[in-house]
Structure formats: C-alpha cells, structure tokens
matplotlib code that plots the C-alpha trace (Angstrom):
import matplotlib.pyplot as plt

x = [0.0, 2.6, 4.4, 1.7, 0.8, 4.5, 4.3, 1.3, 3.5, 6.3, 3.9, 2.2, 5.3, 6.5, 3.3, 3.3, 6.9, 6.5, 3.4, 5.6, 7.9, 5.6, 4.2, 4.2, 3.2, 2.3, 4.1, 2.6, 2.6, 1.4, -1.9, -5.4, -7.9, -5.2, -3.0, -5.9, -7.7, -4.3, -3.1, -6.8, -6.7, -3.3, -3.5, -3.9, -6.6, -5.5, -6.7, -7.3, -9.8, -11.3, -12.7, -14.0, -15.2, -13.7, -13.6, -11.7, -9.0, -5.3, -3.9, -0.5, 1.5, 4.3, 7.1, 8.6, 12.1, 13.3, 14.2, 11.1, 11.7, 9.6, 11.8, 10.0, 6.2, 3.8, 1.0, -2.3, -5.0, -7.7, -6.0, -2.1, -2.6, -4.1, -1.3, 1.3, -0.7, -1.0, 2.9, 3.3, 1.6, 3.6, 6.6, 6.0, 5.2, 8.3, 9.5, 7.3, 7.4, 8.7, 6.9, 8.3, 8.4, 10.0, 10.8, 12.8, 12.2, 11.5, 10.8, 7.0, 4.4, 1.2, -1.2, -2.9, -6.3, -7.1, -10.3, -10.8, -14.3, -14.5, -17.3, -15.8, -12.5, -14.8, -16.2, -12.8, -11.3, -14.2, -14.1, -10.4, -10.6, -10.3, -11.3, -9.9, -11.6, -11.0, -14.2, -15.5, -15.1, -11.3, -8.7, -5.3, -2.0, -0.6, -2.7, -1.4, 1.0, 1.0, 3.9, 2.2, -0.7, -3.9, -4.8, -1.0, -1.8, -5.3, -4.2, -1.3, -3.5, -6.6, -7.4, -10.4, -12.5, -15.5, -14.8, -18.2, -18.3, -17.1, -17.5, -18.4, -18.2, -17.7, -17.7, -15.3, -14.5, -11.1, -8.8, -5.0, -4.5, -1.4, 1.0, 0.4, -1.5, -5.2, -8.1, -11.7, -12.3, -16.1, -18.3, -20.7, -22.3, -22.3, -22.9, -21.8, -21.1, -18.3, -16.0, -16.5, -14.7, -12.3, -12.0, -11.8, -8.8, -7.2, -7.0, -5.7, -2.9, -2.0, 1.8, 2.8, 1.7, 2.9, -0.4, -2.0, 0.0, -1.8, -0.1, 3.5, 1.5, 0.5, -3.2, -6.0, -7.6, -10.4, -11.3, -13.7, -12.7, -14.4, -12.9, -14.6, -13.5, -13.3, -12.3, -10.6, -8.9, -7.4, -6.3, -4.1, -2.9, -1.2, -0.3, 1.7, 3.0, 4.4, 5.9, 7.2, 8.4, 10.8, 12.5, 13.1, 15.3, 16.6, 18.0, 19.0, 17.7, 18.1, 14.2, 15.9, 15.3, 17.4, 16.6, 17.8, 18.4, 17.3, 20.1, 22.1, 25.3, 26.8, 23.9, 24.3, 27.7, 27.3, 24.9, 26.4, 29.6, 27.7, 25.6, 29.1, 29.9, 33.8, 34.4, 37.6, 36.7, 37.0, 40.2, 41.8, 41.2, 44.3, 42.2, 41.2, 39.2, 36.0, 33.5, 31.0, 26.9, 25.1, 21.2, 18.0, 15.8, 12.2, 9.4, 8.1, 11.5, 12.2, 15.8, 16.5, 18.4, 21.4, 24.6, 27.9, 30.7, 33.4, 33.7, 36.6, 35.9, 33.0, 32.4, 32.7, 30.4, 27.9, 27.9, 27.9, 24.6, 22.6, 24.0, 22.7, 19.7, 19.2, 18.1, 15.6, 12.5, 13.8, 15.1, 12.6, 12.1, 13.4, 11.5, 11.2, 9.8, 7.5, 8.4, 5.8, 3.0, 4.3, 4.0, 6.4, 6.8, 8.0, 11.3, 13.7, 17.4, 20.4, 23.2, 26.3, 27.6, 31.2, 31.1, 35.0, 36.7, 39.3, 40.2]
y = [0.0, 2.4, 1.3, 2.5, 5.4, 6.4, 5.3, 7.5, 10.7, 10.6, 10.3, 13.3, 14.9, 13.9, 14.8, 18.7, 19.0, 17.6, 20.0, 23.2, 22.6, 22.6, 26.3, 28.7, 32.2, 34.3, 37.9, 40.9, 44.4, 46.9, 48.3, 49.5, 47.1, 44.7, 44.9, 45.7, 48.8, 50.2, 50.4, 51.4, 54.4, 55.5, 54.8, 58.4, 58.2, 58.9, 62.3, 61.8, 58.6, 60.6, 63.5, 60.6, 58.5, 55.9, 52.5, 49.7, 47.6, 46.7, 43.5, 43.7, 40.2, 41.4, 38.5, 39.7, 38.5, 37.2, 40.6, 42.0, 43.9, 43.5, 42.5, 41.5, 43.1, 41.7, 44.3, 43.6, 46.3, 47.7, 50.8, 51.6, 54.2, 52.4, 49.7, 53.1, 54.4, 51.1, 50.1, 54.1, 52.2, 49.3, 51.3, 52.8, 49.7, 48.7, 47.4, 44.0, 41.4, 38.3, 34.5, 31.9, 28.8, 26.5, 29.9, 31.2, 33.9, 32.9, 35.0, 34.4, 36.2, 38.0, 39.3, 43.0, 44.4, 47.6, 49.0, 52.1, 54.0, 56.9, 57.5, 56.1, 58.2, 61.3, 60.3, 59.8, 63.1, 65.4, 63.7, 64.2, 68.2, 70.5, 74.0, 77.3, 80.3, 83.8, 85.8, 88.2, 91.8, 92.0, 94.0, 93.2, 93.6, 90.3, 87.2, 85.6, 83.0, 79.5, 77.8, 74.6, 72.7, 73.5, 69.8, 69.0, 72.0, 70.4, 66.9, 67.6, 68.9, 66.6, 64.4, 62.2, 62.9, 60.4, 56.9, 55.8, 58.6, 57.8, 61.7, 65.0, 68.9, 71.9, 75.2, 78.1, 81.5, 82.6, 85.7, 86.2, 89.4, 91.8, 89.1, 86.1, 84.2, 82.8, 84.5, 85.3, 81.5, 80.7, 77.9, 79.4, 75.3, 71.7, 68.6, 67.6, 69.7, 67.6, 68.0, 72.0, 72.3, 70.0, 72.3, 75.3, 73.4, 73.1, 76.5, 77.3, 75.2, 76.9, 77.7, 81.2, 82.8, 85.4, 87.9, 89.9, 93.0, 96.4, 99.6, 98.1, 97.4, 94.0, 94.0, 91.1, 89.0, 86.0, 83.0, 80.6, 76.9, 73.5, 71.0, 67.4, 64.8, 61.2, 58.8, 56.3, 58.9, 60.7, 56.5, 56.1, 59.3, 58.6, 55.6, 57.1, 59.4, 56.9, 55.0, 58.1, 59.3, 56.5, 57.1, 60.7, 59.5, 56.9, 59.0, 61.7, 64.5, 68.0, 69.1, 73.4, 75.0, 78.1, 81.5, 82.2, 85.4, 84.7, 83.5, 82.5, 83.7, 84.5, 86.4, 88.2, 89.1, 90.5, 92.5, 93.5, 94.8, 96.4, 98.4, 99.4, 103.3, 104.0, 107.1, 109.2, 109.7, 105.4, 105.7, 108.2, 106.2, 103.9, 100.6, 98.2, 94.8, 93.1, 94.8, 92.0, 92.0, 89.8, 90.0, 87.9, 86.8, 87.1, 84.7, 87.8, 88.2, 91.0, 91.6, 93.2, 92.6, 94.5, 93.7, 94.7, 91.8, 93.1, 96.9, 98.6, 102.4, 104.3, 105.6, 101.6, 100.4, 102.4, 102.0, 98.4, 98.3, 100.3, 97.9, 94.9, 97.3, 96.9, 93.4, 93.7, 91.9, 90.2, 86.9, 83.8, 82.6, 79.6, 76.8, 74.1, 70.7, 69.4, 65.9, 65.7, 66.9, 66.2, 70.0, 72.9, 75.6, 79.7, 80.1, 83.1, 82.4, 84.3, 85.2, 86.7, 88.5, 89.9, 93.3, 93.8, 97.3, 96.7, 99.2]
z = [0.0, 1.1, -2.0, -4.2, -2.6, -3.5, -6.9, -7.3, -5.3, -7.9, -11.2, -10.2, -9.8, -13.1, -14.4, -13.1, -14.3, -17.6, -18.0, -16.5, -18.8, -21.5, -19.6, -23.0, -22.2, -25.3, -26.1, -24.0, -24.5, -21.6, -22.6, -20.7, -23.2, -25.4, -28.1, -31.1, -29.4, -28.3, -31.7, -32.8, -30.3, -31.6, -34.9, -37.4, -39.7, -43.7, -43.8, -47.8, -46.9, -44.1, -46.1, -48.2, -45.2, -46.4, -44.3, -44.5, -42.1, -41.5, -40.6, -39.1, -38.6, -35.9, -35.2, -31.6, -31.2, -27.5, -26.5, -26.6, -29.9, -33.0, -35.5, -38.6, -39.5, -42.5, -43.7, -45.6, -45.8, -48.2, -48.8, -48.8, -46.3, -43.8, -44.2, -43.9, -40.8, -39.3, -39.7, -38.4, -35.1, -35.0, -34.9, -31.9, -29.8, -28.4, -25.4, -25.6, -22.9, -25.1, -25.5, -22.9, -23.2, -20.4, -18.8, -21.4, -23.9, -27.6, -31.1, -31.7, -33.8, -33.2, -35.3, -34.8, -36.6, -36.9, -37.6, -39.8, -38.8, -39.4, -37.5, -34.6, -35.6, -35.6, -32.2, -30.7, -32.1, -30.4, -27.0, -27.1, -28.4, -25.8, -27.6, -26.6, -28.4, -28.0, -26.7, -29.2, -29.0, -27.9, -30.0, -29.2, -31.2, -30.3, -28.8, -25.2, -26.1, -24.5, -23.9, -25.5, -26.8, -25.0, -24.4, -23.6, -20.6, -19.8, -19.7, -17.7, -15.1, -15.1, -12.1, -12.2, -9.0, -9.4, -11.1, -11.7, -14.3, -17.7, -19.5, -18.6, -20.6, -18.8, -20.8, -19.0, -19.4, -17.9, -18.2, -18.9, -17.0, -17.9, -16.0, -18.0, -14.8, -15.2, -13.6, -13.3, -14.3, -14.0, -15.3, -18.0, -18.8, -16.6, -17.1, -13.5, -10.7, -9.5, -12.7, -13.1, -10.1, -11.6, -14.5, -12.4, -10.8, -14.4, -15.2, -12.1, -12.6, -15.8, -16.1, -16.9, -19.9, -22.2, -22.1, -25.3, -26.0, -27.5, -28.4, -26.6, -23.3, -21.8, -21.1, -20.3, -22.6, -22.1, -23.7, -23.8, -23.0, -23.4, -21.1, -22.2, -19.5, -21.1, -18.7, -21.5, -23.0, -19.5, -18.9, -22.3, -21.8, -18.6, -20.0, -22.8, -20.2, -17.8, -20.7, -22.7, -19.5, -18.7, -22.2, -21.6, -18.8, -20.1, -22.8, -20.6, -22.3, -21.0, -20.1, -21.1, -24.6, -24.1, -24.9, -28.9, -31.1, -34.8, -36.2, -33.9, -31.8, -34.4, -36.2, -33.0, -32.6, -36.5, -35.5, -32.3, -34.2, -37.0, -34.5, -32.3, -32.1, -31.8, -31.1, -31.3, -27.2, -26.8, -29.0, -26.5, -23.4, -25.5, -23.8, -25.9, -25.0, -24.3, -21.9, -20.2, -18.9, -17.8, -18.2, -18.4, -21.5, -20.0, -21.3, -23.6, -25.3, -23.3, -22.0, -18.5, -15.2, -16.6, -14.6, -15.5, -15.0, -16.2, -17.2, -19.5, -19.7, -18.7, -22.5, -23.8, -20.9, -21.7, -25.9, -24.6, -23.0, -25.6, -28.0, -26.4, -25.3, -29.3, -29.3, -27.1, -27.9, -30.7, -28.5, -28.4, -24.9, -22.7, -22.6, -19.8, -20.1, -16.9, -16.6, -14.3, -15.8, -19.8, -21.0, -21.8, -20.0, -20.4, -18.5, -17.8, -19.5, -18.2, -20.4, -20.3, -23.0, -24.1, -26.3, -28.0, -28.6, -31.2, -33.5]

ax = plt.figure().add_subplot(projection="3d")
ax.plot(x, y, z, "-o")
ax.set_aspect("equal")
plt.show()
C-alpha cells in the first residue's frame, strides 16, 4: 500500500513537471484594453480617406524576437494608407514582454487588426478636443501665447474625481490678466457639478503665460474653453506618459530650450559689431578689450536685469549696454519641459555676454 501510494506521489510529480515545462506564455505588450484597441486608439486616420469616409481595415503580422523587440512586420490592408498608418503604429510599440516557453524567452508572432471607422475616428477626435476660443469683441496687437498645446496643458493637469463617471463637458471663461497668470475662471455650462470644479482646478494650474499685447503694453484678454472629460482617453494618456516618461530619462535628455536670437550667436555678434559706435573719445582712453553683462531673456522676449561683469571704460560700458539694449525683444524665450506633468513651459534664461573694442 505504502508502495503505491509512493508510486502514485512521484507520477504526479513527473506529471506537473512535464506539463511546467511545457508552460508557453504568449508575447505581451502593456496596454489599458489589449494589443488591437491600443493600436486602434493611436492609430492616425489617412486624412485623404477621411474626407472621403472611407472605411476599411489593416492587418499587421508582428514577429517579436526574444528581447522583446519587433523585428519582422507583415501588412495587408484595403487601402495603402491604412497599411502606412498602421505600420506608423507598430513602430511605436516597443519594449514587448517576449513569448516563454519553459521559462525562457523565444521569437514568436502576433497578429494585430485595426479598424478604420471613421465615424468612430470622428467620435474619438471630439471627445479628445479641448477647444480654446478667444471671446469676441477683444482688439489686441498680439494674442497671449502659450507655452504649449492646449490639451498637452489640460491633460497635464486633469485628475479624475468620481470613477463611476465615464464623460463629462464643462464650458469656462477665464482671463489672462497683464502678467500672464489665469483668472476670473467661472463655469458658463455643466454637465456635473463635481467635474467643473475640476475644471476650475485646471485653469488654475495653468503655467505662466505670455499675455496679449496692445499699443506696446500688456493688457488682459479672455477666452472661452471647453474641457470634455473622457475617462478612456485621460487612462491612455497617462499611459503614454508613464511609458514616454521613462525614455526621456533613459536618454537623458536635457528638459531646457534656451533662450535664442534669430540667427544664432553669431547672427548676434554680426549684429552687435555692426551696431558698435567708436568714437575718437573710446580711441583716446588707449584701452582696448572686451566689456562683459550679464542680463536675463524674459518669457516675452524681453531683456533686463542688466549687470555689468566686467567693465573697461565708462564711455565703452555704456555704448555696450545700448548695444545689447538693441536686441531687445527680438530673442525667443526659454522653454522648460514638466516631466511631471508632460507639458512645456516659459522660462527666464540668463546670459552673459562679451562686447569687443578693437580698433
């Protein structure tokens, strides 16, 4: 008996190992829904076969090799450009968790539709566009510039305060007063109480903006804003984010754009020569040299915080200054890119600068 009961122990043991190490585990790629509606959700419509409403489908046949990369891809579709826009998908989706197969990684295949509809495409676009219009009436020389997309700023800023809802619209009205910061924000239409004030938390998590300018003077301006809240979307956003956030350190990239003139440094040193007044007074003095500032590039183009760093003469410190003086306004801003909440934003540069007196 206790001979058989043995015999029947170490069969079953057999048995689980044989069928572990038969254990295959297909190829997986992170996504909220699986592999066909991510690439559906990212995929860009043919704008050509949009206007035209034209539907139709793309088969992808993706081999993944044992490092998780795809290495080989087969296309069929109805239309060329849904085979280009779907490939255009494909590309992106790296990083794959390989096949296994008796716990080790192996090259496998898997094979991805995706759907064109462009009714559903239409759908998707609205519920993702978050619409900024300028309230009528307003005459201003230069509109308030933001430092990027208006759904990269609402996106960046969204939290989700009740999950049993799956959408919502709020329609705002907000200011950009003479400093670039967002005020007088009020909800002018609801469709649930709960999300206005998360809109109203939005906008006032704006970064700094660069306000409307008339006649040389900064002054207010308001617009009109339609927030649509779409739970999916706000999910495969954060997503991306978390994923396209990872590569941006991975690849160490500097998050600062600095301030530039147009053109260039050199452009600027031309033009800082050209515009240089030596006078028979400067040539007296006998000194000859470089005469140094320092000063800041603010987020409207505009230069100040003058400092001198190293002078020379009186007469070439100040021909100096109104030299560089001359640039002002003409220098595109800094730009700083929130890792944290995937948007750009305005920033101040400091430069210094060396002016030369040879003659």
């Amino acid at each position: 008996m206790k001979n058989r009961l043995l015999f029947l122990l170490v069969y079953t043991l057999l048995l689980g190992s044989l069928h572990a190490q038969n254990k295959y585990f297909p190829p997986y790629y992170p996504t909220l829904n699986g592999v066909d509606e991510y690439a559906a959700w990212y995929v860009v419509y043919p704008d050509s076969l949009l206007r035209k409403e034209v539907p139709g489908e793309a088969v992808c046949t993706v081999r993944i090799d044992s490092m998780g990369n795809v290495a080989d891809k087969q296309t069929t579709a109805s239309h060329p450009l849904f085979a280009r826009a779907a490939e255009a998908v494909i590309d992106r989706m790296d990083h794959w968790q390989p096949a296994l197969l008796n716990g080790k990684c192996i090259d496998t295949t898997v094979v991805i539709r995706i759907p064109f509809n462009p009714d559903a495409y239409h759908d998707k676009v609205w519920r993702q566009n978050q619409v900024l219009e300028p309230c009528r009436g307003q005459h201003v020389d230069v509109l308030p510039s933001f430092p990027d997309k208006i759904r990269a700023l609402v996106m960046g800023n969204m939290r989700w305060p009740d999950p049993q809802v799956q959408t919502a619209v709020a329609v705002c009205r907000f200011t950009v007063n003479a400093e670039g910061k967002v005020e007088n924000a009020h909800i002018l239409k609801s469709t649930n109480p709960v999300f206005d004030k998360e809109a109203l938390h939005i906008l006032s998590s704006f970064p700094q903006l660069v306000p409307a300018q008339r006649g040389g003077k900064a002054v207010p301006f308001d617009y009109y804003l339609t927030i649509n809240f779409w739970k999916l979307d706000l999910e495969y956003h954060l997503r991306y984010v978390e994923k396209a956030r990872k590569d941006f350190e991975k690849a160490q990239i500097d998050p600062y754009t600095p301030a530039t003139y147009p053109g260039g440094t050199i452009a600027l040193a031309q033009f800082i020569q050209a515009q240089l007044n030596i006078t028979p007074e400067m040539k007296a003095t006998g000194k000859k040299g470089r005469v140094i500032y320092s000063f800041d590039v603010d987020i409207d183009g505009t230069m100040k915080n003058f400092k001198l760093v190293r002078g020379l003469h009186p007469l070439m410190d100040a021909e100096a200054l109104r030299v560089l003086q001359l640039t002002d306004k003409k220098w595109r801003c800094e730009y700083h890119f929130n890792t944290g909440k995937w948007y750009r934003e305005f920033s101040v540069s400091r430069f210094t600068m060396p002016v030369y007196f040879n003659w």
